[in-house]
Backbone as CSV, one residue per row, in Angstrom:
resi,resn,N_x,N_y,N_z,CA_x,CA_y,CA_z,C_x,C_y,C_z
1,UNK,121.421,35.707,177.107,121.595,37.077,176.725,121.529,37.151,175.216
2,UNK,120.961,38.225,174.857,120.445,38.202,173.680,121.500,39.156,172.912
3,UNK,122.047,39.309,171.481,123.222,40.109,171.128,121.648,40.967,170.041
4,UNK,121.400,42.293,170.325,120.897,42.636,169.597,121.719,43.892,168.702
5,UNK,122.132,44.280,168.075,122.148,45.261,167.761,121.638,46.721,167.002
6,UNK,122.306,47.674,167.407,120.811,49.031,166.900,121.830,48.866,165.551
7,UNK,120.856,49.881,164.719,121.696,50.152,162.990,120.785,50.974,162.774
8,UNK,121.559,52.616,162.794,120.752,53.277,162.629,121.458,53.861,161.189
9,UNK,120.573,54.670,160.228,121.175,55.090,158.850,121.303,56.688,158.647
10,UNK,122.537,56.881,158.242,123.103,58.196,158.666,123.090,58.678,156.776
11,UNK,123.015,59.764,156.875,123.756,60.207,155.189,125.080,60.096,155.337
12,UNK,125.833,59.624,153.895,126.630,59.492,153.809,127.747,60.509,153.450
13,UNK,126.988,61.622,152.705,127.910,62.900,152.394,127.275,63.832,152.375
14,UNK,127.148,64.999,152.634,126.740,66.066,152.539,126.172,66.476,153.873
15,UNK,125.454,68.307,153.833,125.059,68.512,155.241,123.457,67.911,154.437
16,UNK,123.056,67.949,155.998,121.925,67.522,155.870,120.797,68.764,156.150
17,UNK,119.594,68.771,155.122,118.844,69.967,154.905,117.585,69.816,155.436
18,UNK,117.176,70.936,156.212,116.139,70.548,156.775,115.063,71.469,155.823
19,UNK,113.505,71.376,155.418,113.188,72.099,154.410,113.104,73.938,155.074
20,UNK,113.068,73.965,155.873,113.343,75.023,156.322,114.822,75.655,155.641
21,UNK,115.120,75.479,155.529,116.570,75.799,155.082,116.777,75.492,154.084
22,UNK,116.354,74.866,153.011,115.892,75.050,151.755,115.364,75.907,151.626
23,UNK,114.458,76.290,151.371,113.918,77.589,151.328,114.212,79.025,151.828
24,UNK,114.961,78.936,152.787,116.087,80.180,153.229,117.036,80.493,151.974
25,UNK,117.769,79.396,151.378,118.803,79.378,150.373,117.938,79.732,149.134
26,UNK,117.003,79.323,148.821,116.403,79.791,147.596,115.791,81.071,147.782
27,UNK,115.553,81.802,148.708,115.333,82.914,148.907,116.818,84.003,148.796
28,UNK,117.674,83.204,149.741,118.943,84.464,149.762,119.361,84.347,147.900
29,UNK,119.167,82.778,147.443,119.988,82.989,145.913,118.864,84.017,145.256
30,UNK,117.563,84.369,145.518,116.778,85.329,144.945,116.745,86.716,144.744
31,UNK,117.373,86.998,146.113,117.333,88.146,146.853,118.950,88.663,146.435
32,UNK,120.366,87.615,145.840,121.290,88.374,145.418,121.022,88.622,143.992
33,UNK,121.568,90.164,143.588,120.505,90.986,142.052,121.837,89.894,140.881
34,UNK,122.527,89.409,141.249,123.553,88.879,139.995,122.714,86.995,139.789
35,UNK,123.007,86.782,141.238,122.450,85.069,140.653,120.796,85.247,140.074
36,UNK,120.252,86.452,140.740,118.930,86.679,140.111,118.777,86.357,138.579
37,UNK,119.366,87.830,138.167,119.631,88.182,136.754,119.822,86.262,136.115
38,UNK,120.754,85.594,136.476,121.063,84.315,136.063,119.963,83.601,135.568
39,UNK,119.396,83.484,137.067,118.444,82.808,137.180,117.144,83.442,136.593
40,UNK,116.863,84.086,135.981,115.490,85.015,134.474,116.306,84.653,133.653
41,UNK,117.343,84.377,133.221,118.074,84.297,131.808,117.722,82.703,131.746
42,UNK,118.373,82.019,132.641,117.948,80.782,132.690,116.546,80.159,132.190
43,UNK,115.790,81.040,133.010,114.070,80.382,132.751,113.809,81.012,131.202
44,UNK,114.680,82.223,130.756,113.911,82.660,129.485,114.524,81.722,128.067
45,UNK,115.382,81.293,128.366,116.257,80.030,127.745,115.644,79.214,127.180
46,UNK,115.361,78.847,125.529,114.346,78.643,125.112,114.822,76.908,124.643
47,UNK,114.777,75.752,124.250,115.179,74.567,123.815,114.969,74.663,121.990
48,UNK,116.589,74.830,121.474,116.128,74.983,120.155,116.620,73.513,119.408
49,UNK,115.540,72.750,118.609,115.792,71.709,118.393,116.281,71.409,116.939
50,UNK,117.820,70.610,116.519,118.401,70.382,115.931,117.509,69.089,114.572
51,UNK,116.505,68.910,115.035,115.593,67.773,114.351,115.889,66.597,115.014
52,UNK,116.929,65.964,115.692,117.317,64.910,116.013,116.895,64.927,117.842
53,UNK,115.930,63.623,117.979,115.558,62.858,119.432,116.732,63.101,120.405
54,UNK,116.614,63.784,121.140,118.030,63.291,121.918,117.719,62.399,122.782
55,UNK,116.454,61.738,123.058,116.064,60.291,123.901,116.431,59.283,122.936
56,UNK,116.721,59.452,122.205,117.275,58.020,120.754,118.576,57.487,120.579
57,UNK,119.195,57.167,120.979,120.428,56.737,120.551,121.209,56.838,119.238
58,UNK,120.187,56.059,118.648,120.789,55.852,117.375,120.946,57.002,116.323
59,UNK,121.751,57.156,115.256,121.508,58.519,114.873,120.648,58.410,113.530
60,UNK,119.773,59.108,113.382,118.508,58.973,112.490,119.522,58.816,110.789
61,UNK,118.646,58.499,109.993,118.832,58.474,108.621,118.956,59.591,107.605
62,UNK,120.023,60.310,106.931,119.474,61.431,106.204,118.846,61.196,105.088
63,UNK,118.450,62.664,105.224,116.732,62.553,104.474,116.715,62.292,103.103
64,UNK,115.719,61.745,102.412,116.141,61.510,101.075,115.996,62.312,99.851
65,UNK,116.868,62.498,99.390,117.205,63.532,98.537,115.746,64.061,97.525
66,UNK,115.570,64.861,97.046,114.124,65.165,96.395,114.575,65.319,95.116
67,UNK,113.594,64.327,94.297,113.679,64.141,92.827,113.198,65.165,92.313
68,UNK,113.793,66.047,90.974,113.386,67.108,90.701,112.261,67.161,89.484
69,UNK,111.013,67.209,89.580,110.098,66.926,88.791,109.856,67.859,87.453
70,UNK,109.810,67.071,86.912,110.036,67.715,85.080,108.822,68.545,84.681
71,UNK,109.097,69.736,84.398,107.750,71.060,84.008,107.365,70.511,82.918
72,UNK,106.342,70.315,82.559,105.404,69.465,81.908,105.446,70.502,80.662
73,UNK,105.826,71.696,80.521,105.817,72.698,79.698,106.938,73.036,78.732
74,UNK,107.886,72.337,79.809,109.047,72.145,79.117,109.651,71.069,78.414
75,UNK,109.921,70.542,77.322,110.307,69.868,76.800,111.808,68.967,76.729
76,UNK,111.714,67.898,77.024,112.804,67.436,77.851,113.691,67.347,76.436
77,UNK,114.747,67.375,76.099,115.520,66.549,74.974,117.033,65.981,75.179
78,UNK,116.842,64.912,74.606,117.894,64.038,75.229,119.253,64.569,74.580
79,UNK,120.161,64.169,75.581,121.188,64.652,74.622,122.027,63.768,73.454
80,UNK,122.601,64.462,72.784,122.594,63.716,71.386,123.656,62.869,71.530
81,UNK,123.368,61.261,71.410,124.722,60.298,71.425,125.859,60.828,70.606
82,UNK,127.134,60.714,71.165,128.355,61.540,70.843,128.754,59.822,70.160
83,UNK,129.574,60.095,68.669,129.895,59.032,67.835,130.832,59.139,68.172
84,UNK,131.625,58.039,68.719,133.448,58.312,68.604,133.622,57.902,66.857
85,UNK,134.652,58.655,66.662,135.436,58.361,65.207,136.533,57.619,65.610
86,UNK,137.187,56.960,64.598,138.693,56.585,64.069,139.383,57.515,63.966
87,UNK,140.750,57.101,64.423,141.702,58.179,64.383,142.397,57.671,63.161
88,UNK,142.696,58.545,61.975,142.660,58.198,61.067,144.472,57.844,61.085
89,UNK,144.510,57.087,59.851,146.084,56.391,59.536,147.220,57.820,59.491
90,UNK,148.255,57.424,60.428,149.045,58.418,60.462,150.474,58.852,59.329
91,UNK,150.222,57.479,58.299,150.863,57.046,57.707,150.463,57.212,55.985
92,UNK,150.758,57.325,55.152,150.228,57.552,53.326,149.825,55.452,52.946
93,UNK,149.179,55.470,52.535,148.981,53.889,51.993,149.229,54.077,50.450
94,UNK,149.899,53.967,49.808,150.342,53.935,48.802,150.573,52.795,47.467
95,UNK,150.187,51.590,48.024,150.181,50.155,47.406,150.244,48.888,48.116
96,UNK,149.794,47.992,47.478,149.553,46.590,47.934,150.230,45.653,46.790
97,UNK,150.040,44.229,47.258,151.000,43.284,46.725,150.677,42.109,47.108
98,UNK,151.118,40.515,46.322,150.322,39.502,47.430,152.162,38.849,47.386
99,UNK,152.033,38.261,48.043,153.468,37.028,48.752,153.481,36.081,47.133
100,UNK,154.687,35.667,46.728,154.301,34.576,45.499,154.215,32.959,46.030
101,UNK,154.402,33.110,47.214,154.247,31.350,47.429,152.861,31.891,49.046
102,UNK,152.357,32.239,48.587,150.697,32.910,49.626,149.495,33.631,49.372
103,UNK,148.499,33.276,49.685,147.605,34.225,49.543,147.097,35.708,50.353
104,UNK,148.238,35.610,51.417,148.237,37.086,52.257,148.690,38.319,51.361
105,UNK,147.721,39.327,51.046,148.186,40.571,50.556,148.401,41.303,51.689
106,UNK,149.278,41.976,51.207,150.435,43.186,51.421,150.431,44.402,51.594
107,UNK,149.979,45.403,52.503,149.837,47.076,51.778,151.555,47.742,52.504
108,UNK,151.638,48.563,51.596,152.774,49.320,51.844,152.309,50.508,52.324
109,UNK,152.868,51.061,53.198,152.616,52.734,54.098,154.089,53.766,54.013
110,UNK,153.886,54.748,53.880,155.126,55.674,54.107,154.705,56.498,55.054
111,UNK,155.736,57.411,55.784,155.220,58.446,56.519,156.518,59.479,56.151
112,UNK,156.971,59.549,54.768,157.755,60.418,54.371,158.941,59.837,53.902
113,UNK,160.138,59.020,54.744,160.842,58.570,54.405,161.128,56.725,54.440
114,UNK,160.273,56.627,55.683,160.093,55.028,56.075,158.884,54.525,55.202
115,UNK,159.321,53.328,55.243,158.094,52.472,54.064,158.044,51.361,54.982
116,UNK,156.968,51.023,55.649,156.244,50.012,56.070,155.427,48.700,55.401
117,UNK,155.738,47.721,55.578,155.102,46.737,54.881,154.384,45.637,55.837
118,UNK,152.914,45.670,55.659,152.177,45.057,56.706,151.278,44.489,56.223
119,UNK,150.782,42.997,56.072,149.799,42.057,56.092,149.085,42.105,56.468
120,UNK,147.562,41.409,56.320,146.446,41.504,56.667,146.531,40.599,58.020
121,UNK,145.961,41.075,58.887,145.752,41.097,60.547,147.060,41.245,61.452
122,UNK,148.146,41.780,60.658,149.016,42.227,61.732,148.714,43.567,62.058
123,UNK,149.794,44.242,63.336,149.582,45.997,63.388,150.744,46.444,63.039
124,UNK,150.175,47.761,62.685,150.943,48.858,61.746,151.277,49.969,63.440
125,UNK,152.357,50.151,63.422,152.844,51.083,64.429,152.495,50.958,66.173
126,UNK,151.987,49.968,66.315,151.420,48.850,67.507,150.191,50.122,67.953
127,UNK,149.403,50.956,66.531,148.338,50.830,67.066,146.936,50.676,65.896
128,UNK,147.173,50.292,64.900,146.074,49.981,63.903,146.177,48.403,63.340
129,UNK,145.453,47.647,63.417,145.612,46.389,62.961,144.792,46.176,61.382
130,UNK,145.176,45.775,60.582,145.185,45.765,59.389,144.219,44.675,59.067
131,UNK,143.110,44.973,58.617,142.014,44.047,58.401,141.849,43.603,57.246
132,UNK,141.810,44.114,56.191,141.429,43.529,54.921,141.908,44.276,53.681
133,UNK,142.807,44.365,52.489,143.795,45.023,51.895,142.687,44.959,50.628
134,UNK,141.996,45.969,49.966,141.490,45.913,48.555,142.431,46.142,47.869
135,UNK,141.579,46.134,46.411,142.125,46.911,44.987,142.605,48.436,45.698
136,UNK,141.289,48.759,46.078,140.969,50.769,45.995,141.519,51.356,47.408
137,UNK,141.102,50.230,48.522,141.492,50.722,49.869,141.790,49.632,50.729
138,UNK,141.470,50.091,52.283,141.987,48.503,53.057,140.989,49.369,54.147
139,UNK,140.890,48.104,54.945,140.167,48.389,56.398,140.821,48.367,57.299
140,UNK,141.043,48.967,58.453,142.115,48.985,59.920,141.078,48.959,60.996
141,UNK,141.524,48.295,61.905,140.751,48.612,63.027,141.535,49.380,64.272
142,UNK,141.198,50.352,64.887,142.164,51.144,66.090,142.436,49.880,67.553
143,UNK,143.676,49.512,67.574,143.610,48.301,68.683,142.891,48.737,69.878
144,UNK,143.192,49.895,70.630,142.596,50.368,71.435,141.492,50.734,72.185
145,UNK,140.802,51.311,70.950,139.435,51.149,71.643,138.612,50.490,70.325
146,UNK,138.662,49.508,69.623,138.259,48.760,68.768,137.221,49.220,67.381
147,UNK,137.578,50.775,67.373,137.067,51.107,66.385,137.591,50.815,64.627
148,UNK,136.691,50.874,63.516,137.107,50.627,62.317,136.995,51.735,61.713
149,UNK,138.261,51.711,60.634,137.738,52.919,59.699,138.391,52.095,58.398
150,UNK,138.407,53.013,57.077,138.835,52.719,56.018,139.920,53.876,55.837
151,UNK,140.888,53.484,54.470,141.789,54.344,54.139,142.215,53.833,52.336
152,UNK,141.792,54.853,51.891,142.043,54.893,50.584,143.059,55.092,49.947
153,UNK,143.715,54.312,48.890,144.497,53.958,48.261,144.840,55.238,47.161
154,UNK,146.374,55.837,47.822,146.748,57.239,47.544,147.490,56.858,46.107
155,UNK,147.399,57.539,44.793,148.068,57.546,43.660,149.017,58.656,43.673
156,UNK,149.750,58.151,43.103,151.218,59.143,43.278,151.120,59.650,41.764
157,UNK,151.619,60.820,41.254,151.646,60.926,40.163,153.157,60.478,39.657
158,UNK,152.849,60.882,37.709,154.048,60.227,37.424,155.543,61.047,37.559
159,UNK,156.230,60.501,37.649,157.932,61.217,37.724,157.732,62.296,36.404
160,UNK,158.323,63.193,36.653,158.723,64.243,35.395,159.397,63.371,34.463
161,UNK,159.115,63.272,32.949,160.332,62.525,31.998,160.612,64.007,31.694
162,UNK,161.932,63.277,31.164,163.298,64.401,30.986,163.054,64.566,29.452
């Protein structure tokens, strides 16, 4: 005896449509005036495209910016290099001096009542460093942003005699 068995294949969900009846349903959804209306809005429904593939995955590159090309009529001019200055000594320089057992000279500074006394390559008020002390003037350099300036050697006049 032989074990045969039948296996027959059923759908698994839904009713099952015969085309006859397809076409009944697409007729009644035709024939009601609301899913109608839907269905013309639907077909008049136009695909408006954003620039980007939507079959692509990946998302595209933005675009590269456009260099703005110079009117040949117009004359370009550069703008003018800005000089930083020295901020000048906040202090009067009033005289110099040398050490008697050295060759480091000396300048003296006031700023009214204080008198400062500072050597060549130390700093004066922790922000001018003291470069080189003449006869007439001295050189400073700004610690900060390493600029130089000069400062000339102020004469005081003489005391009133009595």
């Amino acid at each position: 005896m032989s074990s045969r068995s039948r296996c027959t294949l059923r759908p698994t969900s839904g009713p099952r449509h015969e085309p006859e009846e397809t076409i009944r349903r697409a007729r009644r959804t035709l024939a009601d005036p609301w899913r109608r209306s839907l269905f013309v809005k639907a077909r008049k429904t136009e695909y408006k495209s954003s620039g980007r593939n939507i079959f692509i995955r990946e998302i595209p590159r933005p675009p590269q910016p456009k260099i703005p090309v110079a009117d040949p009529k117009i004359p370009i001019v550069p703008p003018t290099p800005v000089t930083p200055t020295v901020t000048p000594l906040p202090v009067k320089f009033f005289g110099y001096g040398t050490i008697p057992n050295g060759t480091a000279r000396v300048a003296f500074f006031t700023d009214g009542e204080d008198v400062y006394v500072v050597a060549e390559g130390e700093v004066l008020l922790k922000r001018f460093r003291i470069l080189r002390i003449g006869n007439a003037n001295l050189e400073y350099e700004e610690v900060s942003s390493g600029l130089r300036g000069t400062a000339n050697l102020e004469e005081q006049g003489a005391p009133p005699s009595a």
